[in-house]
C-alpha positions in Angstrom: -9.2 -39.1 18.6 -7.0 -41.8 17.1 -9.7 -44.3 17.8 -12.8 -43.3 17.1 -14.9 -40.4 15.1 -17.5 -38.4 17.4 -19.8 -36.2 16.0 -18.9 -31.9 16.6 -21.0 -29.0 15.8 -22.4 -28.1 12.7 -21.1 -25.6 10.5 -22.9 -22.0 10.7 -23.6 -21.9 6.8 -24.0 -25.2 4.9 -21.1 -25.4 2.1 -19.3 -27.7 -0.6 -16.0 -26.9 -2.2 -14.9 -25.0 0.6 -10.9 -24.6 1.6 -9.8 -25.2 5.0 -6.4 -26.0 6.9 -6.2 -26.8 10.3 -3.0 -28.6 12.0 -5.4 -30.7 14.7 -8.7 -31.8 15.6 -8.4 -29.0 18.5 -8.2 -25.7 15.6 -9.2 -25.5 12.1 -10.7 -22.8 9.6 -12.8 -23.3 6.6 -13.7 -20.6 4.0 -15.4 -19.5 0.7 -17.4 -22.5 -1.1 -20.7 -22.9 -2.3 -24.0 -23.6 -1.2 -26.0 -24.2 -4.0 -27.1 -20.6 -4.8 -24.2 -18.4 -4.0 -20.6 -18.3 -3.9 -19.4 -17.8 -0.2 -16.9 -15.1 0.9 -17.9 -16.1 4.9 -14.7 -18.2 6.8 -15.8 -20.0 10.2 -13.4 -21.2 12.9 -13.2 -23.9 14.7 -11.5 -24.4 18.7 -12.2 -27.6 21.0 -9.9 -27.8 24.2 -9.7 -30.6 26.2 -9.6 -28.4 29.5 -13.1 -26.7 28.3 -16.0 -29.3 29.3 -18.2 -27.6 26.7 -18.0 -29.4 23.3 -15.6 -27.6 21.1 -17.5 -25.2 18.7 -17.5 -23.1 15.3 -17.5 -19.1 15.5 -17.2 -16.7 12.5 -14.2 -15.8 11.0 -13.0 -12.9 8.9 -14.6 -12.9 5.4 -12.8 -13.6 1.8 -12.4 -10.7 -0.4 -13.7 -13.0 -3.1 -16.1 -15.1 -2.6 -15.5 -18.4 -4.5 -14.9 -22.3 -4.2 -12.3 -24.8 -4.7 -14.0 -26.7 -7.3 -12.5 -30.1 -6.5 -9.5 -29.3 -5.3 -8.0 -25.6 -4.4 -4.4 -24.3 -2.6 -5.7 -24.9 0.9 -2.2 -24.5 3.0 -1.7 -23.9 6.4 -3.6 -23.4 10.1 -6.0 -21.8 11.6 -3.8 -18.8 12.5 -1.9 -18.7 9.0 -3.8 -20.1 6.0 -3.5 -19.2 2.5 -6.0 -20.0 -0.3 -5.9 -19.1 -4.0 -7.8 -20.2 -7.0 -11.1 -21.8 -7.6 -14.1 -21.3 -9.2 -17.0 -17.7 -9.0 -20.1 -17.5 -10.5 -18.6 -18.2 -14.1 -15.2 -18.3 -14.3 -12.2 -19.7 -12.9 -10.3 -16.8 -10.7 -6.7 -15.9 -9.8 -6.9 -14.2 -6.5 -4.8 -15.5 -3.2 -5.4 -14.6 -0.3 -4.1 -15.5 3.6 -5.8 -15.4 7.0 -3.9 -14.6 9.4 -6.9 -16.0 11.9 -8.4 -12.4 12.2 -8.8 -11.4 8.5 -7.8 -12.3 4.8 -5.7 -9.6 2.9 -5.5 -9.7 -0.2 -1.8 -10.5 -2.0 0.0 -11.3 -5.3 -2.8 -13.0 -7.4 -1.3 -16.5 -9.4 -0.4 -16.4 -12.7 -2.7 -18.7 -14.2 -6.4 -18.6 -13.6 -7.6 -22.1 -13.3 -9.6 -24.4 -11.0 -9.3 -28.2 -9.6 -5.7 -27.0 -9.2 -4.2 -28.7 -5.6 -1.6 -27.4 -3.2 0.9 -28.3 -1.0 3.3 -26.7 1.4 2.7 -24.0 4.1 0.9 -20.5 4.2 4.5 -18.7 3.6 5.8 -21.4 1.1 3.0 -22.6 -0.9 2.4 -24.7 -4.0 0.3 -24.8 -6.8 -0.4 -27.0 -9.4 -2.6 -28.6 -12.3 -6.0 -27.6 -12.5 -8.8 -26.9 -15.5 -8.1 -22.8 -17.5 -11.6 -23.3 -18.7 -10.7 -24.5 -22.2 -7.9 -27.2 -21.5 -6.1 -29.3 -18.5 -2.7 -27.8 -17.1 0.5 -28.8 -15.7 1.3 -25.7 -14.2 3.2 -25.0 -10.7 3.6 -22.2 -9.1 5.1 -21.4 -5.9 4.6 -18.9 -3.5 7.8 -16.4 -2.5 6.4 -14.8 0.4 5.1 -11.7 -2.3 4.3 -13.1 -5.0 3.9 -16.4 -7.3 6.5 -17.7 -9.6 5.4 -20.3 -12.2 8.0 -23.0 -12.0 10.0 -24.7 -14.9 8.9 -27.6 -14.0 5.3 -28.7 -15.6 3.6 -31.7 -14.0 3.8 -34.5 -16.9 0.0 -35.2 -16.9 -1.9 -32.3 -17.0 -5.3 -33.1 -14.9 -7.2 -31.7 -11.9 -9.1 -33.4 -9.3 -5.6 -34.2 -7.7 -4.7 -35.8 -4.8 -1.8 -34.0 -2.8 0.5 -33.8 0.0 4.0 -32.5 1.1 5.9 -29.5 0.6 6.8 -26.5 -1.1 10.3 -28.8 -2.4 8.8 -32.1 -1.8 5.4 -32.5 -2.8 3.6 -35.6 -3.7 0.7 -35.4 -7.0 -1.6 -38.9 -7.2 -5.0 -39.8 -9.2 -6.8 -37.0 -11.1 -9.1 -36.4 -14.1 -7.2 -35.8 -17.7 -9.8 -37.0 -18.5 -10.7 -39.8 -18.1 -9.1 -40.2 -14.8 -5.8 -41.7 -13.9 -3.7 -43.4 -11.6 -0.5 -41.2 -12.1 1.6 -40.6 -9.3 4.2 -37.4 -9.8 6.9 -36.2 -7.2 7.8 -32.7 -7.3 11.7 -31.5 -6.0 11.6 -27.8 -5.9 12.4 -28.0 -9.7 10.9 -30.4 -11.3 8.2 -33.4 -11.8 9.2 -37.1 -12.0 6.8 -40.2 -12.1 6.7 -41.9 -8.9 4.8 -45.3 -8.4 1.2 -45.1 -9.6 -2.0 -45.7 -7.2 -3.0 -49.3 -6.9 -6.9 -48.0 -8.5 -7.8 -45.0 -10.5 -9.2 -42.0 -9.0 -9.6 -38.5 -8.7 -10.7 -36.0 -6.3 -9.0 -38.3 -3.1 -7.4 -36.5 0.1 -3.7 -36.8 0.8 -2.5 -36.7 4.0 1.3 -37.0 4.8 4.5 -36.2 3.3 6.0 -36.8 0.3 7.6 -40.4 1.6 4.7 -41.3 3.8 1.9 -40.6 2.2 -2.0 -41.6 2.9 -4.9 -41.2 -0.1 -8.3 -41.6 1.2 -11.4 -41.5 -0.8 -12.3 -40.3 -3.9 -14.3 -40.8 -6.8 
């Protein structure tokens, strides 16, 4: 609440490496991940109101068409009521489906271009980015952005291929920190709606941290 943390209910289904977006402790959504038996297809919602005495709750949501996780990381952009996820990880290989909620159901769209997973993201549901990430057989710089109907790999290649990455922003100003290469690094990388430069480089090495923020007030938190 700005203060203080207060435990909320439990997830329905237990998970790791799920996606989720949420723009406020009062909405969120999680979906797909992984549960240490099966990949997950099931999304659950989450609504707390201040007006509502009852604590605020988790209720299913509409179901992935692919079940999958983000595999430490994962395009995870947007609310509760528009959120899109692509990417990640099934069974035994990487995937390239995308799909967006919009807090009913996920439809299917354009998949990406390159199958990978530890990618990151950054942007909105309707403008999206997508970047970095493991093919399977080698680390990748690749960014792609979403048009509104389909992805288009961008020119611009992140300098240090990795995944694991921390990331924050927008579609035309988004902010890349830490990752694996491996071994892992403390590379910092601004992207313009173009291109990649180098940008001042995290004060310890990490991957797999959370980035909160914007491209020019940025927070990383965690990771390993």
């Amino acid at each position: 609440d700005g203060t203080n943390w207060s435990n909320a209910p439990n997830l329905a289904a237990n998970r790791t490496w799920g996606a989720g977006a949420g723009a406020s402790s009062s909405s969120g959504v999680v979906a797909g991940g992984y549960n240490g038996s099966n990949w997950l297809g099931t999304s659950e919602e989450f609504n707390n109101s201040v007006t509502v005495i009852t604590a605020g709750a988790w209720a299913a949501g509409g179901a992935l068409n692919t079940g999958r996780d983000s595999y430490y990381g994962g395009s995870r952009n947007g609310t509760q009521t528009a959120f899109r996820t692509a990417g990640g990880y099934a069974s035994t290989a990487n995937v390239v489906n995308n799909e967006a909620y919009n807090g009913t159901s996920f439809s299917e769209e354009a998949d990406l271009n390159t199958a990978r997973r530890g990618a990151s993201g950054a942007g909105t549901e309707p403008s999206a980015l997508y970047f970095g990430g493991y093919t399977g057989t080698a680390y990748t710089g690749a960014t792609e952005e979403w048009g509104g109907s389909s992805w288009t790999t961008s020119p611009g290649s992140m300098s240090t291929a990795r995944d694991g990455i921390g990331s924050c922003g927008t579609q035309t100003a988004a902010l890349a920190f830490g990752g694996n290469v491996p071994p892992r690094t403390n590379s910092t990388e601004e992207y313009n709606g173009t291109s990649w430069t180098a940008g001042g480089n995290l004060p310890g090495v990490f991957s797999n941290r959370i980035g909160l923020g914007i491209q020019t007030a940025a927070l990383a938190v965690g990771g390993e």
